[in-house]
DRENVO-841317 format. One record per atom (N, C-alpha, C): x, y, z. Coordinates in steps of 0.2 Angstrom, whole numbers, plus 5000, padded with zeros to 4 digits. Example, Ala and Ser with C-alpha at 12.3 -4.5 7.8 and 13.67 -1.06 7.14 Angstrom:
BEGIN
506649725039
506249785039
506649845039
506449895035
506849955036
506450005039
***
This chain:
BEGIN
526551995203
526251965197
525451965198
524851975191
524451975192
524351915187
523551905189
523351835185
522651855182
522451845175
522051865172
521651805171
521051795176
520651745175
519951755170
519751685166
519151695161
518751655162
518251635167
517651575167
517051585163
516951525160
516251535154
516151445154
515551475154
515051425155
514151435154
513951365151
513251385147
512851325151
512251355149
511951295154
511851225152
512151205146
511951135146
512351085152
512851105152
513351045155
513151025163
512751105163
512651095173
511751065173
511551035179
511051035179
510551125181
510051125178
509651185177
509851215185
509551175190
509551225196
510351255200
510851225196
511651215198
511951295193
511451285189
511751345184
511451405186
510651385186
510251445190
510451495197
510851445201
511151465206
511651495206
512251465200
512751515200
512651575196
512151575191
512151635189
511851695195
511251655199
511151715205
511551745211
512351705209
512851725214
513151785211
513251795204
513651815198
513151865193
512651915195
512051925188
512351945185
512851995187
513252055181
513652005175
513851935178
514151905173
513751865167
513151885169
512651835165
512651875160
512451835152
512251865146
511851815142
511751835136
511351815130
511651705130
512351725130
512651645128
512851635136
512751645138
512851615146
512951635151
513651595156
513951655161
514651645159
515051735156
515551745156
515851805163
516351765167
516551775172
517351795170
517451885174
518351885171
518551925176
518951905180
519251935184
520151935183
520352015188
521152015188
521352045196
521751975197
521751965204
522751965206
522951965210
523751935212
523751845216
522951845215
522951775218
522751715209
523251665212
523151625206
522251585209
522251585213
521751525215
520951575211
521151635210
520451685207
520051705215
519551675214
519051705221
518751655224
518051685227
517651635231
517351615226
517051665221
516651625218
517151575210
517651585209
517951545204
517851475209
518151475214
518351405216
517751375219
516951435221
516451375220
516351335212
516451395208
516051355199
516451305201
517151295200
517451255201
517351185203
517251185209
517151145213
516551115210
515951145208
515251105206
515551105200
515951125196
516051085188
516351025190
516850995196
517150935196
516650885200
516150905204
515650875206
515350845201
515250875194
514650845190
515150795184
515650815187
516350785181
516350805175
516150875174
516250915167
516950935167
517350925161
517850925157
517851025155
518751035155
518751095156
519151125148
518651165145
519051195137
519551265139
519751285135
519851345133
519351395136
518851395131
518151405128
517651365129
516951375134
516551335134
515951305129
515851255127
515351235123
514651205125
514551165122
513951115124
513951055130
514751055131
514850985135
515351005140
515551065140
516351085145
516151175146
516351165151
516851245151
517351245153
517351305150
517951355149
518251395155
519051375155
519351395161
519951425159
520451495159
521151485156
521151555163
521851525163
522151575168
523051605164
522551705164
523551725160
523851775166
524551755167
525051785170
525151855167
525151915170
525451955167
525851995174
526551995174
527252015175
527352085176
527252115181
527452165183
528452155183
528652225182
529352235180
529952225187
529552215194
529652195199
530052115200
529252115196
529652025196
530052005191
530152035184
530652035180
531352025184
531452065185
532052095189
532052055195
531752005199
531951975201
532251885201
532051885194
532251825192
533051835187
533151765189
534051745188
534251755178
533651715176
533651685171
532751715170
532851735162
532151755159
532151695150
531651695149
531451685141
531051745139
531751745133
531851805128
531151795124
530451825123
529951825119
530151835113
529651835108
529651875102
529451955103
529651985100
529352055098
529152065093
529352135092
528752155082
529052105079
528352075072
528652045069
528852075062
529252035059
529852075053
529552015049
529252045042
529151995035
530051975032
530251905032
530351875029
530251825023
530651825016
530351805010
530751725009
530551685007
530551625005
531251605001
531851575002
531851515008
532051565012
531751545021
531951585027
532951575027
533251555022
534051555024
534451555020
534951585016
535351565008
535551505009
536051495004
536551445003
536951445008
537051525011
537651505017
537451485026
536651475025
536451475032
536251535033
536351595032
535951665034
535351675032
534951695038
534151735035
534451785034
533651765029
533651805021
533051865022
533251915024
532851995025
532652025020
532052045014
532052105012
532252165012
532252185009
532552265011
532052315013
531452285008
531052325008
530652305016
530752255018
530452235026
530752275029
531452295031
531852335035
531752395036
531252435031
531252515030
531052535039
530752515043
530652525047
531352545053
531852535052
532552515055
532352525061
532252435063
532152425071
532752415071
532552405079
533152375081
533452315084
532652315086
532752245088
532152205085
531952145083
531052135080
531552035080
530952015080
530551925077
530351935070
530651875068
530351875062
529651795063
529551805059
529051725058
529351655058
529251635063
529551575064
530151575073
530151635075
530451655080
531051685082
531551685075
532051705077
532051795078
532751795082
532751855083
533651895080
533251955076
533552005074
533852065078
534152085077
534652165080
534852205074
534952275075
535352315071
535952315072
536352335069
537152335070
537252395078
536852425078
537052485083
536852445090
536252395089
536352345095
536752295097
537052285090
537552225092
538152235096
538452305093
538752325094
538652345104
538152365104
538052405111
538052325115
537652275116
537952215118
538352175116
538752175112
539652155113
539952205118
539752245117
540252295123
539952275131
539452225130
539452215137
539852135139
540052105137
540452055137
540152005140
539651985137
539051945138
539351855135
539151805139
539351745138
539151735135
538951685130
538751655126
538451675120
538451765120
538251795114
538451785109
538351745102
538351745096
537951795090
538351815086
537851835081
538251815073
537751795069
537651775062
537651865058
537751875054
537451925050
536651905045
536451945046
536051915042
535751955031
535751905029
535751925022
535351965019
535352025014
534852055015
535052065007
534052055004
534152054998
533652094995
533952154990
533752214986
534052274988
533652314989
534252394990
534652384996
535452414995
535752395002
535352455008
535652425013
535252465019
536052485020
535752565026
536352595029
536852555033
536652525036
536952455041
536452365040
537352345043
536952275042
536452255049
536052195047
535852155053
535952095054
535852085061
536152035062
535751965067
535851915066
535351865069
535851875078
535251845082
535551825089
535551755090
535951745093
535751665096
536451675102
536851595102
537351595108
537651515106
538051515108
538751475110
538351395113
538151425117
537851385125
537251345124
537251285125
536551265127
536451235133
535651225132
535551225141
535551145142
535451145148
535151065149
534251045146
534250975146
533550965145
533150985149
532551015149
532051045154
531950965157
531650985166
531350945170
530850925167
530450865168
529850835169
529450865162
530050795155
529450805150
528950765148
528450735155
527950725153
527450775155
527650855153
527150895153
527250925146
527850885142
527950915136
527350875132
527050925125
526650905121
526850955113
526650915108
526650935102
526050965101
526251025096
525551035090
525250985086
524750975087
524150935082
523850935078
523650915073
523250935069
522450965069
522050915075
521550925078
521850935087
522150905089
522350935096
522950915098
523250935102
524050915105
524150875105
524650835102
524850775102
525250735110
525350705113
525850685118
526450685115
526850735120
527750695119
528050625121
528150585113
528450505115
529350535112
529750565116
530450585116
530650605111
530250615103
530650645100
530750735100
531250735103
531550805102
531850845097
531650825089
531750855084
531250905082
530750865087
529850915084
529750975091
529451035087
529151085093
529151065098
529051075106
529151055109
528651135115
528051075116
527651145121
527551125127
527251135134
527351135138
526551135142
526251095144
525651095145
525551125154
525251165154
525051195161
524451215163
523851185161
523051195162
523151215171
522851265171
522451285166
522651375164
523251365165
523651415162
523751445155
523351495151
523551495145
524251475143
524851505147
525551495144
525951455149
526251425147
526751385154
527251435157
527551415162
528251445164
528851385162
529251415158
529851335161
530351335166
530751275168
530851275174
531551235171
531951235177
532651215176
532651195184
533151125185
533351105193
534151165191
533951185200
534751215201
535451165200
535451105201
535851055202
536151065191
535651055190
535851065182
536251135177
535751175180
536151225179
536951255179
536951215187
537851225189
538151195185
538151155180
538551115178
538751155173
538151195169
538551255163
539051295167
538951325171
539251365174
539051435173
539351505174
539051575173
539051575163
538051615164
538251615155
537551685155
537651695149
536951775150
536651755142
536851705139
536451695132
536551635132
535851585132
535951515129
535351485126
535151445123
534751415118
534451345122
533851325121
533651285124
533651215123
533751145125
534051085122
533551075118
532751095120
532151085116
532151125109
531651115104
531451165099
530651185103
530951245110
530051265111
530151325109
529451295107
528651345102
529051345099
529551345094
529751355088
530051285085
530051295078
530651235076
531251245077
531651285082
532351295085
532151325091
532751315094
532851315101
532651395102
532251415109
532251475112
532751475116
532951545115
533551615121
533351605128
533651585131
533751615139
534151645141
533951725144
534551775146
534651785151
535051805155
535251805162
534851885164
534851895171
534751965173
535152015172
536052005170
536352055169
536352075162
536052035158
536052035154
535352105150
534752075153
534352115155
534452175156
534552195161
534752265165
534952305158
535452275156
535852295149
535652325146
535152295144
534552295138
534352365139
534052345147
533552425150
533852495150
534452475152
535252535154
535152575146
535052545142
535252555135
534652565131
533952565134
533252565131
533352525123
533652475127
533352405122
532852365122
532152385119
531452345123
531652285120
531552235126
531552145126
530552135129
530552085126
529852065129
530151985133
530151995139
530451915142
529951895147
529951835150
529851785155
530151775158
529751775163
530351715171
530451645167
531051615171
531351545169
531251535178
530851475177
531051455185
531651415189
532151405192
532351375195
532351345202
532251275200
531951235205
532351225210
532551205219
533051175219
533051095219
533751065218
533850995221
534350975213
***
C-alpha cells in the first residue's frame, strides 16, 4: 500500500522565522500561496520532514484543515491499494464504479430502480448509479449465480422507454452484518461541517479518520463469527449513502477477476478479540 501525503501551509499561522525555516528545509516546495508539500511514500508517518512541520504545527497549537488557510493547515493523508493487498484481505467494500443517470422517483410503485433506457445505451455491465446503488447486466448476474455465492440477491431493475436487449438488475444480499466497532468515530454530513453521531442509525453514517482522507472500516473477529460463512452482505449502517453498503468476501472477488468483472473495492479490516 501506498500513502499519498498533501501538506500546505501559509505563513500566517506560524511565527515568520518558524515558517522561514521550514520553507529553507523544503524550497522546491515553496510558491506564490505558500509551502505546498506532496509526497508518495509506503510509510504512513510520510518523512523527516512531514513529521518535523508536524511537530512545530502542535507546538504552536495550530488546528489542522483539509486545506490550509489563514489560521490552520492543511494535512490529508490518501491510501491507495496495490492489487497485492486486495487479495489479501478476507472481506473488501464494494466501491462505486461508473456512474449510470437515473430519472426521478429513484424506484416505482414496486420498489424497483427506475433506469432509462436511454442511460443504458452504453450496455455496461456492471456501473453505480447516484445515490450508490449498484447495477449488473443479466450476463453478470447470471455469471455470479453460477458461482454459488451466499448472500447474493438480486432485484430486477425497471427500465423505462425503448426496451433493452437484456434486463438489469440491482445487487444487494440476504445478510446483514453486525454494527461496526467504535461508533464514536462515526459522524454525519452537515450543513456547514460534520455533525457528531448521537445513535441514530437511520441517517448517513461516515467514519472520521484525520488525518486520512477516507477511513478504513473495521469489524471485531468475535462478531463476525456469529454470521457465519457469507460472500455478499450489506452494512447495519446506511455508510456514505442513505442504505447500507456491500461487503464481499475474497472468493467472491477472485470471481469477479477470473471473469474480467472490474469491481472497484476496499479492505474491511478485521480486528481480533
Amino acid at each position: 500500500m501506498k500513502y499519498y501525503h498533501e501538506l500546505s501551509i501559509d505563513g500566517p499561522p506560524l511565527p515568520k522565522s518558524d515558517f522561514e525555516a521550514l520553507c529553507h528545509l523544503m524550497p522546491e516546495a515553496v510558491g506564490p500561496s505558500g509551502l505546498r508539500y506532496k509526497l508518495l511514500t509506503h510509510d504512513s508517518n510520510g518523512d523527516e520532514f512531514i513529521q518535523h512541520a508536524l511537530n512545530l504545527f502542535n507546538k504552536h497549537s495550530i488546528p489542522r484543515r483539509i486545506t490550509a488557510d489563514g489560521s490552520c493547515y492543511g494535512y490529508t493523508i490518501s491510501r491507495f491499494y496495490e492489487e497485492q493487498d486486495l487479495l489479501q484481505c478476507d472481506l473488501l467494500l464494494l466501491q462505486p464504479t461508473q456512474i449510470q443517470k437515473f430519472t426521478d422517483p429513484l424506484r416505482d410503485e414496486q420498489g424497483r430502480l427506475l433506469l432509462m433506457a436511454s442511460n443504458a445505451q452504453d450496455r455496461f455491465t456492471i456501473a453505480s448509479i447516484f445515490g450508490g446503488w449498484t447495477v449488473v447486466s443479466d450476463t453478470v448476474r447470471c455469471c455470479l449465480e453460477a458461482g454459488g455465492f451466499i448472500g447474493l440477491r438480486f432485484q430486477e431493475v425497471a427500465v423505462k422507454g425503448e426496451m433493452l436487449p437484456e434486463p438489469f438488475w440491482e445487487l444487494s444480499s440476504s445478510i446483514t452484518l453486525p454494527k461496526m466497532p467504535h461508533p464514536e468515530r462515526f459522524v454525519h454530513r452537515g450543513v456547514a461541517a460534520a455533525e457528531p453521531f448521537q445513535g441514530d442509525y437511520s441517517r448517513v453514517v461516515l467514519i472520521s479518520d484525520s488525518p486520512f482522507a477516507k477511513a478504513e472500516i473495521h469489524y471485531r473477529k468475535s462478531d463476525l463469527s456469529l454470521l457465519g460463512l457469507f460472500d455478499v452482505a450489506g452494512t447495519f449502517e446506511n455508510y456514505m449513502e442513505p442504505h447500507p453498503a456491500l461487503v464481499i468476501s475474497q472468493r467472491f472477488y477472485r470471481h469477479c477477476l477470473k471473469h474480467n468483472i472490474s469491481l472497484r473495492v476496499t479492505p474491511v479490516r478485521i480486528d481480533p478479540g
